[in-house]
MIMAR-172428 format. One line per 5 residues: for each residue x negated, y negated, z negated of C-alpha. Coordinates in Angstrom, 1 decimal, m for minus. Layout:
<gutors>
X/Y/Z | ...
</gutors>
This chain:
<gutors>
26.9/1.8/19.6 | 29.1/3.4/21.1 | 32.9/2.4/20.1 | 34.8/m1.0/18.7 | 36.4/0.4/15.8
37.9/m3.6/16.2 | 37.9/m5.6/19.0 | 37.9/m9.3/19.0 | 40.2/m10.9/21.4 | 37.9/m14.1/22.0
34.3/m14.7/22.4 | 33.0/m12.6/18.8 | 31.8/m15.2/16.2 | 31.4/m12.7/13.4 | 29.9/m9.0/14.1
29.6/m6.0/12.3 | 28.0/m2.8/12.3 | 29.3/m0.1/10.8 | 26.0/2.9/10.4 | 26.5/6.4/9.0
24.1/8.0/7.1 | 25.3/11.7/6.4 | 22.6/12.2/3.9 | 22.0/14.2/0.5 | 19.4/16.2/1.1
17.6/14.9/m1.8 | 20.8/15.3/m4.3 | 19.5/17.6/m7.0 | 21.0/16.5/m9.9 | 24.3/15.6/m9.3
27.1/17.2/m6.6 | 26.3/17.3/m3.7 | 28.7/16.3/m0.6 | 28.5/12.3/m0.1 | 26.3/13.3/3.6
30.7/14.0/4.5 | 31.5/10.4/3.3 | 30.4/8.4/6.6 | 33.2/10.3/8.9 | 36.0/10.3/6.0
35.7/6.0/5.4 | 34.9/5.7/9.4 | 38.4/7.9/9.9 | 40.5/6.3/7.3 | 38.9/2.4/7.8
39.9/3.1/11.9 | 43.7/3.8/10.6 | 43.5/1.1/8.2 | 42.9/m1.5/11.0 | 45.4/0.0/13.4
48.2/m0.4/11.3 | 47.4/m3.2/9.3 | 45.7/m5.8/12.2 | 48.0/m7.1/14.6 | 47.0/m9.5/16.9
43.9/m10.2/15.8 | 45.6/m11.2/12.5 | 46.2/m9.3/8.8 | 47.9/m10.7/6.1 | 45.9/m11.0/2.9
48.1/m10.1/m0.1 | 45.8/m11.1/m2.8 | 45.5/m14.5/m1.6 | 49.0/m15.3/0.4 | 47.7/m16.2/3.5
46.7/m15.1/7.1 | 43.2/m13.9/8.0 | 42.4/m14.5/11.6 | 40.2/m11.8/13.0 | 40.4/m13.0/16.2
36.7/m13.6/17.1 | 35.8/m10.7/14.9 | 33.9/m7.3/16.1 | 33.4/m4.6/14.2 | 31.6/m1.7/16.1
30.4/1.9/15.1 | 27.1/2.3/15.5 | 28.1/6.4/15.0 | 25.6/8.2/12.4 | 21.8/7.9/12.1
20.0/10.9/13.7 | 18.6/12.6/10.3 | 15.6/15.1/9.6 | 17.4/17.0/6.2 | 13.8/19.0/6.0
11.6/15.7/5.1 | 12.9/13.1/3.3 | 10.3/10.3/4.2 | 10.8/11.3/8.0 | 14.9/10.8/6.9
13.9/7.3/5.2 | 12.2/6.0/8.2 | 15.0/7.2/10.2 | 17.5/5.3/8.8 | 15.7/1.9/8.3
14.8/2.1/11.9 | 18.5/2.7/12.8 | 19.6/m0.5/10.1 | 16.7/m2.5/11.8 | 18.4/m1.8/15.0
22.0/m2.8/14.1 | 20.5/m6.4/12.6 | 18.2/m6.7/16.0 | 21.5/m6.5/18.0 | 22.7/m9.8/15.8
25.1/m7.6/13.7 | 25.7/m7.5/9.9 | 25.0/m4.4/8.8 | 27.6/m1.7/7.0 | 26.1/1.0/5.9
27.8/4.1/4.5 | 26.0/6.7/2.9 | 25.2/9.5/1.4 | 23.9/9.4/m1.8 | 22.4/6.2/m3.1
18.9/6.7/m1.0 | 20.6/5.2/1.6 | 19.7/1.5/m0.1 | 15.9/1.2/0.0 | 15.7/2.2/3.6
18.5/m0.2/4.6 | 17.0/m3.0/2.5 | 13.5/m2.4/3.8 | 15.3/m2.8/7.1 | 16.7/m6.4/6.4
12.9/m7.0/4.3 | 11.1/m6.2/8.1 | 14.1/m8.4/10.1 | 13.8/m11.3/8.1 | 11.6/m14.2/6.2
11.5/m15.3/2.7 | 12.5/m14.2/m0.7 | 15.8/m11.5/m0.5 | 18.0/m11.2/m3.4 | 19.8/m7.6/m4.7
22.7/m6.9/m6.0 | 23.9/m3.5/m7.0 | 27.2/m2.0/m8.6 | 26.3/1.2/m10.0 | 26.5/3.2/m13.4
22.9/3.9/m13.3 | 19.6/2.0/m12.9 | 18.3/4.3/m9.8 | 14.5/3.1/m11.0 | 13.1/6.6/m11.0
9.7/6.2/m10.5 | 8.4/9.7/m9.6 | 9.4/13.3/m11.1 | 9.0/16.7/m9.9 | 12.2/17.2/m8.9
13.3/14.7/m7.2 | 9.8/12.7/m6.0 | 9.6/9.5/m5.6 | 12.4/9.3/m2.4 | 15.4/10.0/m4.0
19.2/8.4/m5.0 | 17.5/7.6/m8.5 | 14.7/5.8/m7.2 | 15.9/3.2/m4.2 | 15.9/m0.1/m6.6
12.4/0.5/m7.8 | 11.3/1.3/m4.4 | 12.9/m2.0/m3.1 | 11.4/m3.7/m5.9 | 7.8/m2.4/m4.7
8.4/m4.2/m1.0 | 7.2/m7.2/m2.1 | 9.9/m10.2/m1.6 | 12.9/m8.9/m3.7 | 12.1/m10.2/m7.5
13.4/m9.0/m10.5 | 14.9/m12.5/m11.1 | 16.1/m11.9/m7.8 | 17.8/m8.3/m8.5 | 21.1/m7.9/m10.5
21.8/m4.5/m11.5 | 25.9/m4.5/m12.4 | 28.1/m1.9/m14.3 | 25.2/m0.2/m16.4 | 26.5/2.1/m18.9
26.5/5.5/m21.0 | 22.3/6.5/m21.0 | 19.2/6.5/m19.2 | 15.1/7.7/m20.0 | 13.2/5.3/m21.5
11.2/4.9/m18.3 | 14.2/3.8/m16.0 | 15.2/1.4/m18.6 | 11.9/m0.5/m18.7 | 11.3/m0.5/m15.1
14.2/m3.3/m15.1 | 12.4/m4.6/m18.3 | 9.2/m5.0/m16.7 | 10.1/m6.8/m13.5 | 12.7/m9.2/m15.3
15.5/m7.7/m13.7 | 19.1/m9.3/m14.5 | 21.3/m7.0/m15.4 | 25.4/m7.3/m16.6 | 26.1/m4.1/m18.3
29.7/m2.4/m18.0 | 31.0/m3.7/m21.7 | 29.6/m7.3/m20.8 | 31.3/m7.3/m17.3 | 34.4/m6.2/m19.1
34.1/m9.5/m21.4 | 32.7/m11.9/m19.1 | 35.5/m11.0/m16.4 | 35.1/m10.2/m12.3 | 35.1/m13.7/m11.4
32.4/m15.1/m13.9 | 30.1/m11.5/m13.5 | 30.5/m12.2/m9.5 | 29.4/m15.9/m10.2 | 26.4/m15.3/m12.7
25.4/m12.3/m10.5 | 25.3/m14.6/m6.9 | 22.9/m17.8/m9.2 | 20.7/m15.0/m9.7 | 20.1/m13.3/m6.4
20.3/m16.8/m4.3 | 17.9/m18.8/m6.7 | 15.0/m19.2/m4.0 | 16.3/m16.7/m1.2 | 16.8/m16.2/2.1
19.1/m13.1/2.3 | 21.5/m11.1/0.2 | 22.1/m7.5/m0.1 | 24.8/m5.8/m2.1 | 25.2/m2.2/m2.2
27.9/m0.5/m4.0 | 27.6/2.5/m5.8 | 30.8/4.4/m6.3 | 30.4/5.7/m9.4 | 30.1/2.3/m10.9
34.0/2.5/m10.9 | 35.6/4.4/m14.1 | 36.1/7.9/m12.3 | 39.7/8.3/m13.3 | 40.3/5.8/m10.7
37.6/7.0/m8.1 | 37.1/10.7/m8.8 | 35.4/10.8/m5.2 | 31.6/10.5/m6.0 | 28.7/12.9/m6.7
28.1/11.7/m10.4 | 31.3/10.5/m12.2 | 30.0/8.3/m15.5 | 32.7/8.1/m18.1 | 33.8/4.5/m18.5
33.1/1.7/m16.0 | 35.0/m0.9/m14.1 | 38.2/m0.7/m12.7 | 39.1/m0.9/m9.1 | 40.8/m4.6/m9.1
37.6/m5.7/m11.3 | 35.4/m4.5/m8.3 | 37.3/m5.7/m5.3 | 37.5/m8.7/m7.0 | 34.1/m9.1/m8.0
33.0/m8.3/m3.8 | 35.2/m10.4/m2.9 | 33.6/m13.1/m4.4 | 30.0/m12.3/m3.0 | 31.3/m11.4/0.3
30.9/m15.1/1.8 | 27.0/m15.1/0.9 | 26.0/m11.3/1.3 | 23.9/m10.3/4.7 | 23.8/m6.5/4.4
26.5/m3.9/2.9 | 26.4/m0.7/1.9 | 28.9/2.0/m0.1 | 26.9/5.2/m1.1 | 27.7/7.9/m3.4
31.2/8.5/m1.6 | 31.9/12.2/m2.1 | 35.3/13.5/m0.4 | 34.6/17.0/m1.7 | 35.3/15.9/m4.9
38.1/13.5/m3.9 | 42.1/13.6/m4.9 | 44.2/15.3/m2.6 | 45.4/11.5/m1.4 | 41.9/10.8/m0.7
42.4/7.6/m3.0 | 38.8/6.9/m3.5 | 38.3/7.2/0.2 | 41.1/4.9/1.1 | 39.9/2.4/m1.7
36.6/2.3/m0.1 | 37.9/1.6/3.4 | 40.2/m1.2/1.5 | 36.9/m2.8/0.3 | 35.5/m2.4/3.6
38.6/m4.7/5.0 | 37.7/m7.1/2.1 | 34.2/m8.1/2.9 | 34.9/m8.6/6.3 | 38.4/m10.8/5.7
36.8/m12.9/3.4 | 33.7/m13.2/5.3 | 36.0/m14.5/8.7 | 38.1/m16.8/6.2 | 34.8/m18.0/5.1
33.3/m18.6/8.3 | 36.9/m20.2/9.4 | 36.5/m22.5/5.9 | 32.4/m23.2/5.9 | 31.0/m23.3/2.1
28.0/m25.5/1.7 | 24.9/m24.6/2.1 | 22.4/m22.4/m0.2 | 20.7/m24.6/m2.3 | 17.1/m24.1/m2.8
15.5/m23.4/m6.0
</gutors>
């Protein structure tokens, strides 16, 4: 840690840690370029906060109303350290540098990189913490590749499996959200085996953000401890968010995911974006700004939150 991309102005009551993780050396199958997203959201989220936070205070459009972000600190914990020539060494890297940013009594923000960057951030929280953790993910794809010969078994398509295989995430406890177009057989019935919950794109479109975002939360906190969410870009319809390694036709819109984060935010422990890809980006960098606009989110709800306590998790 090096920097406070935003300072409190009074003791910090809320703290975050934003991690880099420049890393796609296992992207094969899709286009490469997401190890360039870490600098692009850490650039555009600094300029976001300088012109938007004024006195420790933002205005929340969406809602009408002040955020205070007084007693907030966000810092930059700069970019893991990464071995691109073994990707195990690379894994290990980056859970040790997620364990390290949750040791220092920070809430983790991790930006990746293609979507390997979950299972060593999750194991991360799984080694810092006690009890049953819940997943959620927003992604196009299931990412339960067990093993192939391309790829191995430490890749983007194989993070949720390898979470599952930690031992205190559940599939009742997993929600996989934004599913769509197709998958092998084997993917598929990885989910199906471990009782995963899943909300595919068309149901998400019918059931709405709001009810998705509350159906999603009763799964992953029935019996937990801990939440993580990660958010795969591409689970956004790629007209909107061009910027990612593996566009999937369809998917939800913008507004349907910021609302639907905006929701969880209040209950989530550990974050993560992966699969932000500015080589592939529109020239006004409207997927990075997005991203750095759902960054803003989940901490402004999370300081309204804590300003407006909910009750308590309720155990199952």
């Amino acid at each position: 840690m090096s920097t406070l991309l935003l300072a409190p102005l009074t003791a910090p009551q809320l703290k975050f840690g934003y991690l880099g993780v420049p890393y796609d050396a296992a992207t094969s199958i899709a286009n490469p370029g997401a190890r360039f997203g870490p600098a692009a959201l850490r650039e555009q989220f600094k300029l976001l906060l300088a012109k938007r936070v004024v006195d420790g205070q933002v205005a929340d459009m969406d809602r009408g109303e002040v955020v205070d972000l007084s007693a907030v600190e966000v810092a930059d914990f700069g970019d893991v350290a990464l071995s691109f020539y073994d990707h195990e060494k690379a894994t290990n890297q980056v859970t040790d540098a997620v364990r390290a940013v949750i040791d220092s009594g920070y809430i983790p923000l991790v930006v990746g990189g293609d979507h390997g960057v979950t299972y060593p951030a999750f194991r991360a929280l799984h080694e810092a913490t006690q009890g049953k953790l819940g997943l959620i993910q927003l992604d196009a794809h299931c990412d339960m590749l067990d093993f192939s010969e391309r790829q191995g078994a430490l890749s983007g398509s194989s993070g949720m499996v390898r979470s599952l295989e930690l031992g205190r995430l559940l599939g009742k406890n997993m929600v996989q959200v934004g599913l769509r177009g197709y998958a092998t057989t084997q993917q598929w019935g990885v989910g199906v085996k471990y009782g995963v919950h899943r909300i595919l794109a068309p149901e998400f479109e019918e059931m709405g953000a709001t009810e998705a975002a509350k159906q999603s939360l009763a799964w992953a906190r029935a019996g937990t401890e801990k939440i993580y969410l990660t958010v795969d870009i591409d689970v956004l319809n790629p007209g909107e968010a061009p910027g990612t390694g593996w566009p999937e036709p369809g998917g939800l819109s913008v507004q349907q995911m910021l609302d639907y984060v905006r929701y969880l935010a209040p209950h989530v422990d550990a974050f993560d974006i992966a699969e932000l890809n500015p080589l592939y980006d529109g020239a006004p960098k409207h997927t990075v700004v997005m991203c750095a606009r759902l960054m803003l989110d989940f901490i402004a709800v999370k300081a309204r939150a804590l300003a407006k306590p909910t009750k308590s998790r309720k155990k199952k």
